[in-house]
N, C-alpha and C positions, 0 to 999 in steps of 0.2 A: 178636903178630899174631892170634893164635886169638883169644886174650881181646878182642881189639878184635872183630872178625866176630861173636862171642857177645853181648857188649853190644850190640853194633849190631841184631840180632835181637830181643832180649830190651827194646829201649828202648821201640820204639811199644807194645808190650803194657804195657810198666808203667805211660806215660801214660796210655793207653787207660782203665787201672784206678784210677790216681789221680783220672782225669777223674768217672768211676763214683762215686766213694766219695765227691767232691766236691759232686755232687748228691745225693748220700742222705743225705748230712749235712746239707745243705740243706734237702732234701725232709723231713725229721726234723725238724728249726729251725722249717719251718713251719708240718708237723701242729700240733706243741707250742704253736706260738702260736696256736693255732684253740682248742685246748684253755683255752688259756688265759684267754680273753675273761670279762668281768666285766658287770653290769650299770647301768649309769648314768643316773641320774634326770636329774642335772643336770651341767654346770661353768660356773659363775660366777663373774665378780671381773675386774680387781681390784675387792677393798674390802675391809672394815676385818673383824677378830676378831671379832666381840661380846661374847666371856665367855671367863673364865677368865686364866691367867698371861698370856696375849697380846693380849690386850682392847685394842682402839684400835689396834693393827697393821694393817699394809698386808695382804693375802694372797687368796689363791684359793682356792676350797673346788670338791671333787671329791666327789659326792652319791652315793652306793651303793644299789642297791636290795636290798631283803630285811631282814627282823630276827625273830630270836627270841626276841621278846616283844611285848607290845600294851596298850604306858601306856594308859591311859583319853583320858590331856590331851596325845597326843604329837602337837606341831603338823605334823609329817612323813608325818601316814599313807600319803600318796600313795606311802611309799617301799614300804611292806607289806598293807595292808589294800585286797583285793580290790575291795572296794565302794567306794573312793576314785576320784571320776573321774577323775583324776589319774596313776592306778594303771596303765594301761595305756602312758600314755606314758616311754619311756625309750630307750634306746640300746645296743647290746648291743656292747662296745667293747673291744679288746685294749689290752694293754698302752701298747704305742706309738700307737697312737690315743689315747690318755687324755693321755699325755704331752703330747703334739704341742697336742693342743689346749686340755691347761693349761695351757701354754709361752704360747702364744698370748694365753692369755686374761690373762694376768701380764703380759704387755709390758714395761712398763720401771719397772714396780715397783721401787725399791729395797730394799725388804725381799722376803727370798725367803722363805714362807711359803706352803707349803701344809696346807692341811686337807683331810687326808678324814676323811667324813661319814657318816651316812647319816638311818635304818636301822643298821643294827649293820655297821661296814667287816669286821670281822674273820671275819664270815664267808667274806671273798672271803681271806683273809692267803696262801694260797699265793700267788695272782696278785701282790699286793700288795707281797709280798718282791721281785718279779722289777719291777713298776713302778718301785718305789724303789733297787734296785740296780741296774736298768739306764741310770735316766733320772737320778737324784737324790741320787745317795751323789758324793763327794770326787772317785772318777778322772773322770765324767764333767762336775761342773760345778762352776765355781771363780768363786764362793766355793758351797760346795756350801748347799743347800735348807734349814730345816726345817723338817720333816714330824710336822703333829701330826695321831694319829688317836683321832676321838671313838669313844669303845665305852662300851658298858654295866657291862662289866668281867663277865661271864661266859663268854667265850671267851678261849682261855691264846693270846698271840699267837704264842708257839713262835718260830722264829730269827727274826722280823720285830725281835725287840726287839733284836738281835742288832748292828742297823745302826746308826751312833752317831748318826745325824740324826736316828732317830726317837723322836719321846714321844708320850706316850699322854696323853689326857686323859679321866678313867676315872670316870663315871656312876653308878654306881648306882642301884637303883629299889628306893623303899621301896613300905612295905606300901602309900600311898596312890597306887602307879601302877596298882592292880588288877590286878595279874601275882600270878601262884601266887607266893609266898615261896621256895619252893623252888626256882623256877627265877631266880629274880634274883640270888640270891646264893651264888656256888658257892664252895668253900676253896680250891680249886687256883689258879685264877687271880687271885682275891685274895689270895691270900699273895705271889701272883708279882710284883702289880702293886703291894702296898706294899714289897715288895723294892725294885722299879723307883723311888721313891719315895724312899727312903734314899738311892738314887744320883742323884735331883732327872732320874728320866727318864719320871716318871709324878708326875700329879697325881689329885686325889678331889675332886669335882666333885658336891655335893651339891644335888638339887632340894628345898628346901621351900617345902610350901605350909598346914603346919599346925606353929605353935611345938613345942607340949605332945606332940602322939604323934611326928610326923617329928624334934624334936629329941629326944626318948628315942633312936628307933630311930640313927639319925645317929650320937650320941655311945659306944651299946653295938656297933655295926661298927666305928669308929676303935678303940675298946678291943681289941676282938678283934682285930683285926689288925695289930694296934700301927703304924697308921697315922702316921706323924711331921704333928706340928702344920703345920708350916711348907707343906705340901700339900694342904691341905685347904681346900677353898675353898664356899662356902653362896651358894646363887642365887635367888632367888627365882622361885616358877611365877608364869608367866602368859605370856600374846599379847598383850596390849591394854598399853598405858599405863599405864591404869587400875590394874590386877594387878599392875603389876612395882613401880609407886610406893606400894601399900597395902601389900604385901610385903614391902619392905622393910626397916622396919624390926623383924621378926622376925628377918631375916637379919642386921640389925646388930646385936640384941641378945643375939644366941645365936654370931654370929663373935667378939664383944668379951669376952665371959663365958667361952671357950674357950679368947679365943687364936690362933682360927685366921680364914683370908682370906676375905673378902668379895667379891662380883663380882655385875654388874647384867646383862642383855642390851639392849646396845646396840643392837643393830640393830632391836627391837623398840621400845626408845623414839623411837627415828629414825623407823620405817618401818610399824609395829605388824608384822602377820601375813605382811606382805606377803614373796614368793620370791624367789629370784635376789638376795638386797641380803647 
């Protein structure tokens, strides 16, 4: 009987306190996700790959703003370079916002593929871990996504690699993107991402636009980083038509003599420079 009159006392204050704790944990939930918002140029699709392992696939690309570095011929300036008129417009977009409205923009795609893009994604990778663990890994979506994200390959993605959906599709920038040398190519996170590589969850992704220097330079980073053949892929620069078809056949000459894959960008042969495709 005591003990009952005690509880009965002591109940509406524990509510009381559960109710409290309830909303701070809440109130926490959502500082974090204010924190967590990302920058977004663009999200478009559906449509198709245009380079690389997944070239001619269905998919949506989700566009990042920022990069830490500034090719000469990078047809995306608008993602980074101030002076791009372009450069001002974007979206300042949390997680679930990003989702929601790549979800969207996928409709009833069959293939479930997302790309992010940008600019360099991996500068945002905290966010990014939480985007694709909360919207795009196994418990939430069945058959769960895959998430390829384009990088330069100088930022380590840290547990993003962590997620099985994710692969990397890993850039490089040789001497002729007019970046300092030093900052294009760092050991840490290329040693990581040809690890990643070995386990076919990262591919190398080379741009040339000149045989004789870019295939030296090309061939002495796969050495160094004992790069596996089978992941290595040669693209030819260009925006126009024009570029990607004269291009070419450097890129077959020096894929074939290697060993290693070839890949065109589709979307520019379809569309040339044009955005959103």
């Amino acid at each position: 009987m005591i003990l009952d009159e005690i509880s009965s006392l002591l109940l509406p204050d524990w509510e009381h306190r559960k109710t409290i704790l309830n909303f701070e944990s809440w109130l926490m939930l959502k500082r974090r996700e204010a924190t967590m918002k990302l920058e977004v140029s663009e999200i478009f699709g559906p449509t198709l790959q245009g380079e690389g392992p997944s070239i001619g696939k269905p998919a949506t690309f989700i566009r990042l703003r920022r990069c830490n570095l500034q090719c000469t011929w990078c047809d995306t300036k608008y993602t980074w370079d101030k002076n791009d008129p372009g450069y001002s417009f974007f979206a300042s977009m949390n997680y679930h916002e990003i989702a929601g409205l790549a979800l969207l923009k996928h409709g009833g795609v069959s293939t479930r593929l997302i790309v992010i893009t940008g600019g360099e994604p991996l500068i945002w990778r905290t966010q990014l871990i939480e985007l694709v663990r909360v919207h795009f890994t196994d418990e939430v979506a069945t058959p769960q996504y895959r998430i390829e994200i384009e990088t330069n390959g100088t930022i380590h993605p840290r547990t993003l690699a962590d997620l099985s959906n994710v692969f990397f599709n890993v850039s490089p920038k040789l001497s002729s993107s007019g970046n300092d040398d030093l900052k294009t190519i760092r050991d840490e996170p290329m040693k990581f991402f040809s690890d990643m590589a070995m386990m076919n969850k990262a591919i190398f992704k080379f741009v040339l636009s000149d045989l004789r220097s870019d295939g030296v330079e090309i061939i002495d980073i796969v050495q160094k980083y004992k790069i596996p053949s089978h992941s290595v892929y040669l693209m030819p620069q260009g925006t126009t038509v024009k570029e990607i078809v004269e291009g070419s056949q450097a890129v077959f000459a020096l894929a074939i003599s290697k060993g290693w894959n070839a890949t065109t960008r589709l979307h520019t042969l379809a569309y040339g420079n044009r955005r959103g495709i």
